[in-house]
Every structure is written in C-alpha cells, then in structure tokens.
C-alpha positions as CSV (number, residue, x, y, z in Angstrom):
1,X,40.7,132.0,62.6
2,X,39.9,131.4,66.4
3,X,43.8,131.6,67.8
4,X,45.9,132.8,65.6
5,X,50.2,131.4,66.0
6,X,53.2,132.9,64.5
7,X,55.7,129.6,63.6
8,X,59.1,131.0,62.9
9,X,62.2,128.9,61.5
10,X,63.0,127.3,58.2
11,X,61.7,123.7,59.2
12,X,58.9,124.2,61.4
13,X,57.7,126.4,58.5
14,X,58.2,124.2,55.6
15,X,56.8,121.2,57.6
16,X,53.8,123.4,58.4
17,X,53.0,124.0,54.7
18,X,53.9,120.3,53.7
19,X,51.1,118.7,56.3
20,X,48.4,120.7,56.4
21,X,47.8,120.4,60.3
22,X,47.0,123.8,60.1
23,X,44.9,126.5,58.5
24,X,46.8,129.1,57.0
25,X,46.7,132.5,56.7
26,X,50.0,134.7,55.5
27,X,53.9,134.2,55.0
28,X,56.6,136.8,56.0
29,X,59.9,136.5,54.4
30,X,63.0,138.7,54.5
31,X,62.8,140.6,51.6
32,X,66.7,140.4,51.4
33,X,66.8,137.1,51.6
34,X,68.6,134.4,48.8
35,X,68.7,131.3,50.9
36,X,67.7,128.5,48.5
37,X,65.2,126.9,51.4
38,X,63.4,129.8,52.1
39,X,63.0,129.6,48.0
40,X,61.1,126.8,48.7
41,X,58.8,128.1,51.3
42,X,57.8,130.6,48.5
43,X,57.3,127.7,46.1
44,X,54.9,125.9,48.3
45,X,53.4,128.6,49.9
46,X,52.6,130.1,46.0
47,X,51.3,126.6,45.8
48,X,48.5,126.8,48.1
49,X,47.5,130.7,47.6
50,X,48.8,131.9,50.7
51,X,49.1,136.0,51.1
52,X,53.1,136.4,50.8
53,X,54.7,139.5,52.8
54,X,58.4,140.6,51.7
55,X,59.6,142.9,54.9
56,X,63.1,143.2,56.7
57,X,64.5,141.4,59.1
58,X,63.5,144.0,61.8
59,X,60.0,143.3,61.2
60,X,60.3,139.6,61.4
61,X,62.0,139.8,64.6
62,X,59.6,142.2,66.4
63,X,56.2,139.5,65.0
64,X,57.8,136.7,66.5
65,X,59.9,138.7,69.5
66,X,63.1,136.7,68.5
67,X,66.2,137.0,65.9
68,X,65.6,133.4,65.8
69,X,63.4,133.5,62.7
70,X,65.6,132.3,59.9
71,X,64.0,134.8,57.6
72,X,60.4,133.2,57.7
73,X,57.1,133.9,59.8
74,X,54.0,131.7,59.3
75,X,50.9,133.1,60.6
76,X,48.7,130.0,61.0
77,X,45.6,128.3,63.5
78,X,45.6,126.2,66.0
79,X,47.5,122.4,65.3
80,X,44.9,119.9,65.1
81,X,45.6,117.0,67.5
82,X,43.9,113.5,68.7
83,X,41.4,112.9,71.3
84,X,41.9,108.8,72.6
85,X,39.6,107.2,71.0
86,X,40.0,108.6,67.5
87,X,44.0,107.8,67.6
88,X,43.4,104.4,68.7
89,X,41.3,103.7,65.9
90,X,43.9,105.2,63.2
91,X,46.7,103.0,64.3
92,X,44.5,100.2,64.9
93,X,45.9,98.2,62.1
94,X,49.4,98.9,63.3
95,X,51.1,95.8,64.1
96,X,53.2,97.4,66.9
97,X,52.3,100.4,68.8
98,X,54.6,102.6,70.8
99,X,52.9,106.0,72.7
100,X,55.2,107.9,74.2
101,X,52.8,109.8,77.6
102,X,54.2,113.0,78.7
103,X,53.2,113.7,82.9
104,X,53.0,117.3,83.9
105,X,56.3,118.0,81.3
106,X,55.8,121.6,81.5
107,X,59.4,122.9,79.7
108,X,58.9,123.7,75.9
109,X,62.7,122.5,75.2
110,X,61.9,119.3,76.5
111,X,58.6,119.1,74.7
112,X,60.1,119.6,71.6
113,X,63.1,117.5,72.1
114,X,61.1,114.3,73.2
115,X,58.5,115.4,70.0
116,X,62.2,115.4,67.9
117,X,63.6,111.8,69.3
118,X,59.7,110.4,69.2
119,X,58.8,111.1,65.5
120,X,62.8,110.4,64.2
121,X,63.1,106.8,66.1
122,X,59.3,105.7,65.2
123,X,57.0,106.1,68.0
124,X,53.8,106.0,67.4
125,X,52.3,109.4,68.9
126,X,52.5,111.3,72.1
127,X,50.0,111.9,74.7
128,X,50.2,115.3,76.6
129,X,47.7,116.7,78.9
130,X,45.5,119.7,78.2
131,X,46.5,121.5,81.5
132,X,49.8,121.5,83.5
133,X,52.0,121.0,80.8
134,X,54.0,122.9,78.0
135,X,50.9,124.6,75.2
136,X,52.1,123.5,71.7
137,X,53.4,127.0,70.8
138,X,56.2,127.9,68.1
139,X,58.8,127.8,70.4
140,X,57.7,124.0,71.1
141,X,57.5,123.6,67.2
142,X,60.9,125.0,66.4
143,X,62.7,122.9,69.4
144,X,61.3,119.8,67.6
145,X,62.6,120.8,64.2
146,X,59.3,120.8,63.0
147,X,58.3,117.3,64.1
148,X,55.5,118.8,66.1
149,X,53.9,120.1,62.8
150,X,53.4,116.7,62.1
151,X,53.9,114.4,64.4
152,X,51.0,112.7,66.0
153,X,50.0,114.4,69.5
154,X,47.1,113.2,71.6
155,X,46.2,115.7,74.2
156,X,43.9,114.2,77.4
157,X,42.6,115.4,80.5
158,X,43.1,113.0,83.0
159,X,46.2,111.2,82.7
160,X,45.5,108.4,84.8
161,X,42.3,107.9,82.8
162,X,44.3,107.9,80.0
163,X,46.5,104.8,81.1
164,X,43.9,102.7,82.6
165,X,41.9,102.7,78.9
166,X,45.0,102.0,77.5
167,X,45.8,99.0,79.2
168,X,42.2,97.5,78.8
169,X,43.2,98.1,75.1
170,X,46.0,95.4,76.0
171,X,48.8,98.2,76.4
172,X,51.7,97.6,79.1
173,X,53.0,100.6,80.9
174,X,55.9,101.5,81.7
175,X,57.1,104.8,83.1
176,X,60.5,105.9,83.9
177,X,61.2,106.4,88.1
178,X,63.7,105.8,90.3
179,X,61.1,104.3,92.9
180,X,61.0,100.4,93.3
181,X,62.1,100.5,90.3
182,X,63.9,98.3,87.6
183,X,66.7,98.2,85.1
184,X,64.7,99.5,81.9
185,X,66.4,96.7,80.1
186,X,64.6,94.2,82.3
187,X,61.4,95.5,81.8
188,X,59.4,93.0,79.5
189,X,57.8,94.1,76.2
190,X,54.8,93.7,74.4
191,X,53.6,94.6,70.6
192,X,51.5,97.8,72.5
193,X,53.6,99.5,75.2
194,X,53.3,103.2,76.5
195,X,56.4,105.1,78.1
196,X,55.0,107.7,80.7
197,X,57.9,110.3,81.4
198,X,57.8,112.2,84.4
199,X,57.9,116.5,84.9
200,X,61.5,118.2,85.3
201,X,61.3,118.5,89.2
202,X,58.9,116.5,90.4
203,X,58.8,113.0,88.4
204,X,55.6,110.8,87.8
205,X,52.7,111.9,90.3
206,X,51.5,108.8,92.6
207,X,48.6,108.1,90.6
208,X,50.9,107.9,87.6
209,X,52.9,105.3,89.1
210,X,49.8,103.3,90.5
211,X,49.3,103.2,86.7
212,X,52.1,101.8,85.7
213,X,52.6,98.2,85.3
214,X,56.5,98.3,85.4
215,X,58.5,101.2,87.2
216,X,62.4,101.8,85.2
217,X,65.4,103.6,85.7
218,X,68.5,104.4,83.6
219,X,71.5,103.1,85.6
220,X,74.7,105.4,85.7
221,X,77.1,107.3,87.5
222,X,75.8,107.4,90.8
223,X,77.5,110.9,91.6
224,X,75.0,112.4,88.6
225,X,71.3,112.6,90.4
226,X,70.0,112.2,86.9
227,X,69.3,113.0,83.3
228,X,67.8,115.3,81.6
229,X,63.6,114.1,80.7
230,X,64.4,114.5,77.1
231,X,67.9,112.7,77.4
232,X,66.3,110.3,79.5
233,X,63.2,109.8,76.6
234,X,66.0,109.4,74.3
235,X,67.4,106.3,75.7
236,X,64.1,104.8,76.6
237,X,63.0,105.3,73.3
238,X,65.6,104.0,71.4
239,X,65.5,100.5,73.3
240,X,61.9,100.1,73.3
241,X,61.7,100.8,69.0
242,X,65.2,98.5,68.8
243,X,63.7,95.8,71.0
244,X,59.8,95.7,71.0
C-alpha cells in the first residue's frame, strides 16, 4: 500500500467499507465496545476478509491522535478520485450537471462541510486542486460524515484550465464574489453549470474570476462582512439544485 490513512468515526468508516474507494488493509475496534453500528462495521468488514483488531480505547486514540474515534480505526490507501476528462465522460449521459469547483479552500472543516451539503443536495462532483488546498485526509472524511468516501472528487492542477475546458463543454460559470457582482438569484441557469467557491481569506484569485461567466453574492445584513465558504456553498447550492 503506497500511503497508508487511518479513517476514524462510525460513518466515514462504514461508508469506506460500503464503496470500495479504497484498498483495505485492517480494522481496530474497542474491544469493550456494544454499540450496535460498530456491530455492523464487524459484519461488513468480516465480509470482505479484512484483518480485525480488538484493543482499548487508549490505543485507538493514540493511532488516530484523537478521542474522536467512535470506537473504530480503518487503516486504508489512498481515495481514488477523477482526473477531467474521465468524470466528464461518466456523467455524460446526465441530463443535468452541477460541479461544485473549490479555489485554493485550504480549511479541512470547510472541505468536508461543502463535500456534506454537495453529495446530500445532488451535486454532481467537486473539483479541488492538487496543490494549495485542503489533502483529502480523515479529518476531511469525518467533517463530511463520510460523503467524501464516496462522493465524486475531481482533483486538477490548474484551475483556470479547468474552467475554460469546461465551458467549451457548454458549462456556465458561476463563482461566488462580492466584486461587480450580482444577486445569485439573478444569475441565469443552464442544464451544465459550475459553482467556483473562493478560499477563506482571500476569495476567488483574478484568474478565477476572468473565468467566470457570472460573478454572485449572497445579499444580507450589511453589518456581517460575510459568511462562512461552506455556509455560503450551502445556500448557493441549494438554489442552483432547486432551480436548474
């Protein structure tokens, strides 16, 4: 196994097992433990002949460097994700697309949140970049309740790239500013649209906007600078699945 990850958490585990995004290698459990969902973790994992470790809870907190294990430790590989090209022609048939493009979002919480309120509204996938933002690690997997485990993720280098093959595939783009921007419920939609999100501090990079076909903004209470990226994703999202 070339990089070996420790998922930790009763859903990010079981989600890990159910989708096979992964490979495998060995289960801890709490050996004290009589929760009927970590029951079914042993069921599946007994499933798929994978080694099963009973320890205590000390040793589960000290692999993962967290009390936040819920009685389960997954020792798995690397998730497998999407290049461009090879996502595009698995949803080609979809009759609506939504991708959901991340821009230098470099905060795990946030990374898992958006993954979260992507895969439970109906996005389509999510495009991060390979450098400069959050690394799909356990802590990203747990904050998304497991969505990340298999939800679809399409990492690029080159955003801008990115955006510009897109919209030759007859996407429009939109991405969330506050710069000559609009009311996101005047922005027009399309069967193919892409939401670029911008980083905690700084927002979407220049070239990002230049990219973008409409600018939007979330109008509110003008003493409140803004919200949060993955509140902010929330709302976006929501509209765009409700309305496309």
């Amino acid at each position: 196994m070339a990089q070996e990850t420790l998922l930790y958490g009763i859903t990010p585990v079981m989600q890990c097992l159910l989708h096979k995004n992964r490979q495998i290698k060995r289960l801890w459990v709490n050996e004290k433990s009589s929760s009927p969902r970590v029951k079914e973790i042993l069921q599946e994992a007994k499933k798929r002949n994978i080694s099963i470790e009973k320890v205590d809870s000390h040793k589960l907190g000290n692999l993962v460097n967290t009390k936040l294990h819920q009685n389960v430790v997954l020792s798995c590989g690397e998730l497998d994700t999407y290049d461009l090209d090879e996502f595009l022609e698995k949803i080609a048939e979809q009759p609506k697309k939504l991708l959901i493009a991340l821009d230098q979002v470099e905060d795990p919480q946030n990374l898992g949140a958006i993954l979260r309120t992507a895969a439970f509204l109906g996005a389509s996938g999510l495009i991060t970049l390979t450098k400069h933002s959050a690394p799909l690690t356990a802590a990203v997997s747990k904050s998304s309740a497991g969505a990340m485990e298999y939800f679809p993720i399409i990492q690029v280098g080159n955003l801008s790239e990115c955006l510009q093959k897109l919209k030759r595939e007859g996407f429009l783009v939109a991405g969330a500013s506050s710069d000559n921007s609009v009311d996101y419920r005047e922005c027009p939609l399309t069967d193919y649209m892409v939401l670029v999100m911008g980083s905690e501090g700084q927002g979407l990079r220049k070239l990002t906007q230049k990219r973008c076909d409409y600018q939007v903004h979330i109008p509110g209470n003008k003493e409140t600078e803004s919200l949060n990226v993955s509140a902010a994703s929330a709302i976006l999202i929501q509209h765009l699945v409700s309305k496309q």
